[in-house]
N, C-alpha and C positions, 0 to 999 in steps of 0.2 A: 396620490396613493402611497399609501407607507409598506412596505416590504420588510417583516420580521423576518430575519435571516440568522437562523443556530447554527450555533459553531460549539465544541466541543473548545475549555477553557487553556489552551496551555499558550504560550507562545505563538509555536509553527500553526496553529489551530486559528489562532486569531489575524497571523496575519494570513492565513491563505483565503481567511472569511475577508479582510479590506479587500484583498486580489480580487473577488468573485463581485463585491460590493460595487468597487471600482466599473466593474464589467456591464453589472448592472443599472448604476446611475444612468438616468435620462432627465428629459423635463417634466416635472409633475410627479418624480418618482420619488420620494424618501428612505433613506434606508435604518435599521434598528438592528444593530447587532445583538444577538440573545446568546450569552456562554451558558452552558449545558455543561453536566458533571454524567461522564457517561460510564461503566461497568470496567471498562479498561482503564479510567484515569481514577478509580475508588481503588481499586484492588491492584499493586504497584508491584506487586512482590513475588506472586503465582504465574508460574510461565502459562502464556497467553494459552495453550491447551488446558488448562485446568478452569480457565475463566472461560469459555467457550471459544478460543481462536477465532479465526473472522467473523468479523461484527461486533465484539466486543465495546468497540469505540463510536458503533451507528445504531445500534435500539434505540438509547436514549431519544437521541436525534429524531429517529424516526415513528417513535411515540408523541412526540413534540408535534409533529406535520400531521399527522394522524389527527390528533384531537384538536388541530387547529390554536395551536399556543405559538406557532413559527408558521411562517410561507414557505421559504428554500430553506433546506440546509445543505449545509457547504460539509463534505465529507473526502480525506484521501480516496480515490476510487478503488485505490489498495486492501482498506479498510471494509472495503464493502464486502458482503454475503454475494455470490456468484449469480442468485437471482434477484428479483425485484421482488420488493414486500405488496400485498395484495393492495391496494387502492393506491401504491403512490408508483413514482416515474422517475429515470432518469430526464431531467430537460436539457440538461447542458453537459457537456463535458468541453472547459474550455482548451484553448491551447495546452500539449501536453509539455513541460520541460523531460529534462536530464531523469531516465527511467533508469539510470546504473546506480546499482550499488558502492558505493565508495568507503576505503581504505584510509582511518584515521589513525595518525600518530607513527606510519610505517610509508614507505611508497613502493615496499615490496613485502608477499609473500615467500618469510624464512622456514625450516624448519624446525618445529619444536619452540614455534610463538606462542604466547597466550594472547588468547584473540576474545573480545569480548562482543557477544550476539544472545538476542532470547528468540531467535526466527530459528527454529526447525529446517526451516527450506536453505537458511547462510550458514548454521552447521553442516549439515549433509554437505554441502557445494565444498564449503569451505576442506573437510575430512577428505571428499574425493581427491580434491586438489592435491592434497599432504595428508598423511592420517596421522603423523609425528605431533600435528596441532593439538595445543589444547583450549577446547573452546569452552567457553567459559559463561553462565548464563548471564547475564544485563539488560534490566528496564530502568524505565524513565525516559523522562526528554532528549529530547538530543542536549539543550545543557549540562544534564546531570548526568548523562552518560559520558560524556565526553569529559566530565569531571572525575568521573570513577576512575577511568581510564589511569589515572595517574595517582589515585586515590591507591589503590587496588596493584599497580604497577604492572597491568597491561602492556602488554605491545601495539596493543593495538585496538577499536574497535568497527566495526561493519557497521554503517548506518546509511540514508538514499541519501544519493547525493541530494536531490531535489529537495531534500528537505534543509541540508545546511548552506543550497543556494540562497533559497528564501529567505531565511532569517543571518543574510552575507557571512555567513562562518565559510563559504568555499576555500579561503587558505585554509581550513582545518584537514584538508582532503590531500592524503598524499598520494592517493592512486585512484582513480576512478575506474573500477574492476570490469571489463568487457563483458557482454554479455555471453559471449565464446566461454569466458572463464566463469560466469556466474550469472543464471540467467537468472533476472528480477521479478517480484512478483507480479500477480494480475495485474493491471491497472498503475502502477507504481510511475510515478512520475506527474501523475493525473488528475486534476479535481473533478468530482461529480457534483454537479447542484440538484438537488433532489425535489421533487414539489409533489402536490395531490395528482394523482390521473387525471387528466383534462384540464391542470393549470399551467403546463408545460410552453406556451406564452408568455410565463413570467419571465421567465431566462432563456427564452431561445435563441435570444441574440445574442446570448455568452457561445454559443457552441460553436464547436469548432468540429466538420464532418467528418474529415483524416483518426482524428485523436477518436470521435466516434466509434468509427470502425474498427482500430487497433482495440480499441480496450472491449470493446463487445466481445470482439472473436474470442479474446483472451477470458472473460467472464463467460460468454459460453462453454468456454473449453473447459474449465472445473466444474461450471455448472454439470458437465457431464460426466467428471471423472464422479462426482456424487458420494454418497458419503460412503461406497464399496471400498473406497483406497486411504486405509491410512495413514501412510507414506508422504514424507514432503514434496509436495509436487509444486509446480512452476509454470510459466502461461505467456510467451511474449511476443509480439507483432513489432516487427520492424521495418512493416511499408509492404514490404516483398513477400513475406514468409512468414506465419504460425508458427512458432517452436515450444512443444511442450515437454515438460522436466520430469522426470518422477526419481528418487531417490532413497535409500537406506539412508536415518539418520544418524546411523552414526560411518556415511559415506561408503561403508563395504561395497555397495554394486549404486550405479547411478546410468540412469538409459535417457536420453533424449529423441525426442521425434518429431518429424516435421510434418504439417498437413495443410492442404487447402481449407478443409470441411474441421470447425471446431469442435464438432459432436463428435464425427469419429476419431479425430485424434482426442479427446478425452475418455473416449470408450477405450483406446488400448492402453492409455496411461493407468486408468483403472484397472485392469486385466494384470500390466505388470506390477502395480504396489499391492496388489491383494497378499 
C-alpha cells in the first residue's frame, strides 16, 4: 500500500512530515512525501491576520485530502482552524515535544528590547510583561528569521521552541519562556496527521492519547471563544489544568482563566475580548 502524505514545503515542514512518515512505516506500507505550497508560504510579508490567521498554512493541505491527491497530511496542530473541516479527521496526534515559546538571541527579558514576532498572541504577552518593548513584526522560517534577527539588529526573536528542536538549532534558544510568563498557542508543540473521515486506520498507531486530550480541550476552547473575540487569545493544557489567555494587543489589560469544561472556559474568554 502506498501512503501519499502532504506536507506544506519548507524545512521544519519536511522534516516533521519524515517524523510522522517514520511513525508510520510498517510492512507492506510505502510512503510518498507530497510538498504543498500553501496561502501562508505564497504570501510572506502580510501579518498572518490579513492572510486569514489560523489555517492559513492547512487549506491547501486539506484541499489535497479532500479531492484525494494525498492520504495524510502532516500539519503543526498549532496551524490548524479550531474545528474539523467537513469530511476529513484528526487520526493521530503523535507524541507532543516542548509546547514553550522560546527566546532567541537574549536569555533574558530587558527593557526597551526590540524583540522580533508576527504572532499577535507573543506581542500582547510579550507588552504585558514590559510595555517599554518594541516589538517588531517578522515572517518567514525559522532560518530566515533567525537571520533577520541580526540582519535587522534585533535583540532578540520569539519562535516554538519545538520547532528549532527539530531542525537541532536548540543552541539557538537562550530562554525557553514558561508558560506562567507566556502561555503557548493551541496545540503548539504538536503534530496532527490529518486523513478522510473513516480513514483514521491509516495513522492510528501514530497517536499518542495524552497529547490527544491536551490538544483537544485546547482546540475546543477557541473553538468556543468563536469568532465573537477579537483579541489574542491562547489555550494550554498542561496534564493538570486548562488555561486559557485573552489579551490587549498591544498588552494594556491581559486576563487568564482556568477551567475543567473547554466550552466554558472559551465562552468567558470570548465575553472578556469582546
Amino acid at each position: 500500500m502506498l501512503l501519499r502524505v502532504g506536507s506544506r514545503g519548507s524545512r521544519l515542514a519536511l522534516t516533521q512530515a519524515e517524523r510522522a512518515a517514520d511513525a508510520l512505516r510498517r510492512p507492506g506500507v510505502e510512503i510518498a512525501l507530497v510538498p504543498i505550497t500553501t496561502a501562508g508560504d505564497r504570501d510572506r510579508t502580510r501579518p498572518f491576520g490579513e492572510i486569514g490567521s489560523r489555517g492559513v498554512f492547512v487549506k491547501e493541505l486539506e484541499e489535497a485530502l479532500l479531492e484525494g491527491r494525498i492520504d495524510v497530511a502532516v500539519h503543526s496542530a498549532k496551524d490548524m482552524t479550531s474545528t474539523d473541516v467537513a469530511g476529513l479527521a484528526v487520526g493521530a496526534y503523535p507524541s507532543r515535544e516542548d509546547p514553550r515559546d522560546a527566546l532567541c538571541g537574549a536569555s533574558e527579558i530587558r527593557p526597551g528590547m526590540r524583540i522580533g514576532t508576527a504572532s499577535a498572541r507573543r506581542k500582547a504577552q510579550l507588552l504585558a510583561l514590559d510595555p517599554t518593548l518594541s516589538i517588531e513584526p517578522l515572517r518567514g522560517n525559522i532560518d530566515t528569521r533567525l537571520r533577520k534577527r541580526g540582519e535587522r539588529g534585533l535583540d532578540a526573536v520569539v519562535l516554538a521552541a519545538c520547532g528549532l528542536d527539530r531542525l537541532g538549532l536548540g543552541g539557538e534558544i537562550g530562554r525557553r519562556l514558561d508558560p506562567e510568563e507566556m502561555l503557548p498557542e493551541a496545540g503548539q508543540g504538536a503534530l496532527a496527521l490529518q486523513v478522510r473521515a473513516g480513514e483514521e486506520h491509516l495513522v492510528a498507531a501514530a497517536d499518542d492519547p495524552e497529547t490527544r486530550r491536551r490538544v483537544e480541550a485546547e482546540r475546543r476552547c477557541l473553538a468556543a471563544v468563536g469568532g465573537g473575540c477579537l483579541a489574542p487569545v491562547a489555550a494550554h493544557h498542561d496534564g493538570m489544568v486548562l488555561t486559557g489567555l485573552v489579551a490587549a494587543e498591544d498588552g494594556s489589560w491581559l486576563e487568564r482563566r482556568t477551567g475543567d469544561d473547554p466550552a466554558t472556559l472559551g465562552r468567558e474568554l470570548a465575553a472578556l475580548g469582546r
